[in-house]
C-alpha positions as semicolon CSV with decimal commas, in nm:
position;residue;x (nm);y (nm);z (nm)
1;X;0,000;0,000;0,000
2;X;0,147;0,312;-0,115
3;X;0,220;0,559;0,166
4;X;0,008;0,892;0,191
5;X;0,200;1,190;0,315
6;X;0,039;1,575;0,452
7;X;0,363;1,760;0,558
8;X;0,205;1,964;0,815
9;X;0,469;2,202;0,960
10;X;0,349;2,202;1,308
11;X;0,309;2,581;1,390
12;X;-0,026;2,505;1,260
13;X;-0,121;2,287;1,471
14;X;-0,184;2,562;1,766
15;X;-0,497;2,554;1,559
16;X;-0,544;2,235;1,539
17;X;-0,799;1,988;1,664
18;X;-0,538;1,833;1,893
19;X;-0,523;2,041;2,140
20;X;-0,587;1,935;2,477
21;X;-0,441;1,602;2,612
22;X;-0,607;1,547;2,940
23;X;-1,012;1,537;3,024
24;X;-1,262;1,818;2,938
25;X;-1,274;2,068;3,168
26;X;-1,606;1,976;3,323
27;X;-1,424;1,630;3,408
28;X;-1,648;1,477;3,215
29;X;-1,501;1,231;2,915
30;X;-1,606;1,353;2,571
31;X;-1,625;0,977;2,451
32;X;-1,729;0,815;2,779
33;X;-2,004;0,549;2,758
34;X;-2,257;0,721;2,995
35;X;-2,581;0,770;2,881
36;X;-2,504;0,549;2,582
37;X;-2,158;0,669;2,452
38;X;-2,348;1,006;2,421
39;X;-2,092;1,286;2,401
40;X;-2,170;1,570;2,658
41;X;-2,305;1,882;2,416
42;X;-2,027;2,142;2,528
43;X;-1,756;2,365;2,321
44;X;-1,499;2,272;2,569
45;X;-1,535;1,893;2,356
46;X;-1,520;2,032;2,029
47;X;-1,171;2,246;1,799
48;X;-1,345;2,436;1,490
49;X;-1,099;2,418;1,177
50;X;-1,250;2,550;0,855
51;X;-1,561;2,417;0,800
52;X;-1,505;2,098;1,035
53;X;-1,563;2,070;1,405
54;X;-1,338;1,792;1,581
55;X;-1,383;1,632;1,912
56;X;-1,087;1,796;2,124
57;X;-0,980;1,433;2,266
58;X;-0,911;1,080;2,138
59;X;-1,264;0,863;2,165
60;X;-1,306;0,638;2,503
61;X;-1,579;0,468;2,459
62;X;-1,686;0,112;2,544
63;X;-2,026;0,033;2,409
64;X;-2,142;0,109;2,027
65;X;-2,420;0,384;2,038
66;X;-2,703;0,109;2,062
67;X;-2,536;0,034;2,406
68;X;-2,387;-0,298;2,325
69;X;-2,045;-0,336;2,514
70;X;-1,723;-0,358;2,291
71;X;-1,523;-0,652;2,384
72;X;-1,208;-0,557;2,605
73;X;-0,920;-0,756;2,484
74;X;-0,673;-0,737;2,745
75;X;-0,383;-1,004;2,692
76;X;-0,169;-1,066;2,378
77;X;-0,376;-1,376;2,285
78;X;-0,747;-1,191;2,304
79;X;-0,613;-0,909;2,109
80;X;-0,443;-1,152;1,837
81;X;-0,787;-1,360;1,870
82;X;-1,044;-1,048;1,800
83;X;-0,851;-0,964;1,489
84;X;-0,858;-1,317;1,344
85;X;-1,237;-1,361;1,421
86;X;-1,294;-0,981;1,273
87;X;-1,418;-0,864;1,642
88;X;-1,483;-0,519;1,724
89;X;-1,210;-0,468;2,040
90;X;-1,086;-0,202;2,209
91;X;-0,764;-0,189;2,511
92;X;-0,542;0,056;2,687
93;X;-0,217;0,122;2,599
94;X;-0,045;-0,142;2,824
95;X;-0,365;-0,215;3,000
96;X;-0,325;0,096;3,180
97;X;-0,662;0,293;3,260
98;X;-0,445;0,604;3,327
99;X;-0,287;0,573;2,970
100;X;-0,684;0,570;2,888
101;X;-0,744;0,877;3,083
102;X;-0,478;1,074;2,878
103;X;-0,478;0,937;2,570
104;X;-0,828;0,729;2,533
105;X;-0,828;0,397;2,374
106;X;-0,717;0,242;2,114
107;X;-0,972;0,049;1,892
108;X;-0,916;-0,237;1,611
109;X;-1,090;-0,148;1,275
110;X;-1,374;-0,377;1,317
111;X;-1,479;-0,151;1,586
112;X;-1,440;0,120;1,387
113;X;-1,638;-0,056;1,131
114;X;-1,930;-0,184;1,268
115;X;-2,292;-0,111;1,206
116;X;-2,368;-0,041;1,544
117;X;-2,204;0,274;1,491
118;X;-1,877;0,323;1,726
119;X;-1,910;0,718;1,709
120;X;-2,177;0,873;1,948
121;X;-2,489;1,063;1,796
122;X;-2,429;1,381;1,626
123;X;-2,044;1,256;1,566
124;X;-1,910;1,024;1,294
125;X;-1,530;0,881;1,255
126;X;-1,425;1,052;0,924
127;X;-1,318;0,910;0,594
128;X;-0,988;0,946;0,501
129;X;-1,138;1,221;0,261
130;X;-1,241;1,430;0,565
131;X;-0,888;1,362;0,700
132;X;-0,745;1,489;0,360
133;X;-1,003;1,832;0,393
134;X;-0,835;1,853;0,752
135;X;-0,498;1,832;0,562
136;X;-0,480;2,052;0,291
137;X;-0,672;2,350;0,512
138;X;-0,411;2,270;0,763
139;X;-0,120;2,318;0,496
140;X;-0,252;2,650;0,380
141;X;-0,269;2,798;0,738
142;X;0,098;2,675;0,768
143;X;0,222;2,807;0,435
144;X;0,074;3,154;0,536
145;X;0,233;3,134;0,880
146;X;0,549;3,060;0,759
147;X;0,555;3,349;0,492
148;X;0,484;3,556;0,802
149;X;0,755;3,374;1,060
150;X;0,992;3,415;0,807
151;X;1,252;3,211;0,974
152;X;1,312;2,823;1,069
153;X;1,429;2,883;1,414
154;X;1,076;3,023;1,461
155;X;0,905;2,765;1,326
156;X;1,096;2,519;1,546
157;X;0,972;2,753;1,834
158;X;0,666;2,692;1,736
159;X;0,721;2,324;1,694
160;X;0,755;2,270;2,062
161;X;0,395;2,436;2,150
162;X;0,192;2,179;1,939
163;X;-0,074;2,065;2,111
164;X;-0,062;1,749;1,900
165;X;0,287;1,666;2,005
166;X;0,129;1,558;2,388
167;X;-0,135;1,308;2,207
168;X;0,134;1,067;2,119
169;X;-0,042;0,737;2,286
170;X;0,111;0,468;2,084
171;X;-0,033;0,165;1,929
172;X;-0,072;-0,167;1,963
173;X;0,014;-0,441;1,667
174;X;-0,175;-0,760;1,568
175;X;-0,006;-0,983;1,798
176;X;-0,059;-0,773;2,099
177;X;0,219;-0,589;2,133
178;X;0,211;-0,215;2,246
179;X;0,452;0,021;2,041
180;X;0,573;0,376;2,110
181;X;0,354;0,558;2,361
182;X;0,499;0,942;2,392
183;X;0,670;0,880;2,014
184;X;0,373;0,857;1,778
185;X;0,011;0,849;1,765
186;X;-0,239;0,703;1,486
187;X;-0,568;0,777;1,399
188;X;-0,851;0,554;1,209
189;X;-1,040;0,662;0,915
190;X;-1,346;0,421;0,789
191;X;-1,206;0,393;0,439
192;X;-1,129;0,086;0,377
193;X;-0,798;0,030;0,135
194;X;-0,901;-0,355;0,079
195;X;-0,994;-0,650;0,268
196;X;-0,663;-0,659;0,494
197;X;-0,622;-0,219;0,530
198;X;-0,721;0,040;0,632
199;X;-0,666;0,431;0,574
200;X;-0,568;0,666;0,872
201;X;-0,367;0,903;0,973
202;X;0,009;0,937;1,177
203;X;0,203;1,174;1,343
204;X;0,572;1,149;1,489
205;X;0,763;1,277;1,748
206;X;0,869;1,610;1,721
207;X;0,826;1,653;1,350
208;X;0,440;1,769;1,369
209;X;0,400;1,597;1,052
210;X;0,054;1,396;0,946
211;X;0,073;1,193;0,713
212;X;-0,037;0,857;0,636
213;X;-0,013;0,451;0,800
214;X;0,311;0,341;0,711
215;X;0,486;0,001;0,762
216;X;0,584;0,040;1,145
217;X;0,180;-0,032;1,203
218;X;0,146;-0,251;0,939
219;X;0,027;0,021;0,692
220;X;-0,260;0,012;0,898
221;X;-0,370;-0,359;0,864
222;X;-0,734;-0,382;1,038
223;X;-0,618;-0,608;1,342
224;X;-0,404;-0,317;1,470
225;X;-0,510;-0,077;1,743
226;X;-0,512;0,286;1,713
227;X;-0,675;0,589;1,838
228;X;-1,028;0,705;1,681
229;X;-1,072;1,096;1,663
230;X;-1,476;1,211;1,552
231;X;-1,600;1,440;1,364
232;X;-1,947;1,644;1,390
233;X;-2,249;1,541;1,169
């Protein structure tokens, strides 16, 4: 699978959806699975770029919006298991609620994928279209900034206050294993690339780059576990 890559230079990302990495303000988990999975209705959830609204924080829920619970795969073997049987699943990073609290959870594609909707009401997971719209109105913010910075020392000021840089939670691979928490952090899309992939979206380190899945996490083969970011209706 070819890889996709939006160079994002990351003084744009002060404007970015990824913005916060703890809890809402009110406490109160924007993808919690009270009342339903049903997101709490507040601007202190929600980053407006361009025409699209994001949810501030990574998804954490644990039931589909119908209420049925997502299965928890916990060891190596559940995790492997749930991919091979195509079975919605959902973990921690290391089994680690407080990795959850930060960086909510990460979610095979099956979840993602599944009729029952994984997204509460009012909120879809976007295509990897949507992702691209994010993208390109991203790298035209950036390309004006920069014209206006003037200088690559103050871009790699800027750099260092990306709010997207603190929402590096890692992944987890089809056997189980848990990869890079604090280096990178994945997002799904629902477009499918064919029956093994995936689409999605990465970002590394300090580089404040997004670009596509690429080979470390399988080019974003469907048993993996990443994080799920919504989108409004």
């Amino acid at each position: 699978m070819k890889k996709a890559s939006f160079i994002l230079g990351a003084v744009l990302m002060t404007t970015a959806l990824f913005t916060s990495c703890g809890g809402d303000v009110s406490g109160k988990d924007p993808g919690s699975n009270k009342e339903n999975n049903a997101t709490k209705d507040s601007v202190s959830n929600e980053d407006s770029i361009g025409n699209q609204i994001w949810m501030s924080l990574n998804f954490d829920g644990d039931t589909f919006r119908n209420g049925d619970p997502i299965y928890q795969a916990k060891t190596d073997q559940e995790w492997k298991s749930a991919g091979q049987n195509k079975q919605p699943a959902w973990c921690y990073y290391d089994n680690e609620p407080k990795n959850g609290a930060k960086y909510g959870k990460l979610y095979n594609w099956y979840a993602v994928n599944d009729p029952r909707i994984l997204a509460p009401k009012g909120w879809h997971i976007p295509s990897d279209a949507e992702w691209t719209t994010l993208g390109n109105y991203l790298r035209d913010v950036a390309s004006k900034k920069m014209k206006r910075l003037g200088s690559l020392k103050a871009n790699g000021n800027e750099n260092n206050k990306s709010g997207l840089l603190v929402l590096l939670g890692g992944y987890r691979l089809g056997d189980g294993k848990f990869l890079r928490i604090g280096v990178s952090a994945s997002w799904w899309s629902t477009t499918e690339a064919n029956a093994k992939y995936a689409l999605g979206r990465s970002t590394y380190g300090n580089y404040g780059n997004l670009g596509g899945l690429n080979d470390d996490i399988g080019y974003g083969g469907k048993v993996v576990g990443l994080s799920v970011r919504c989108l409004r209706d």
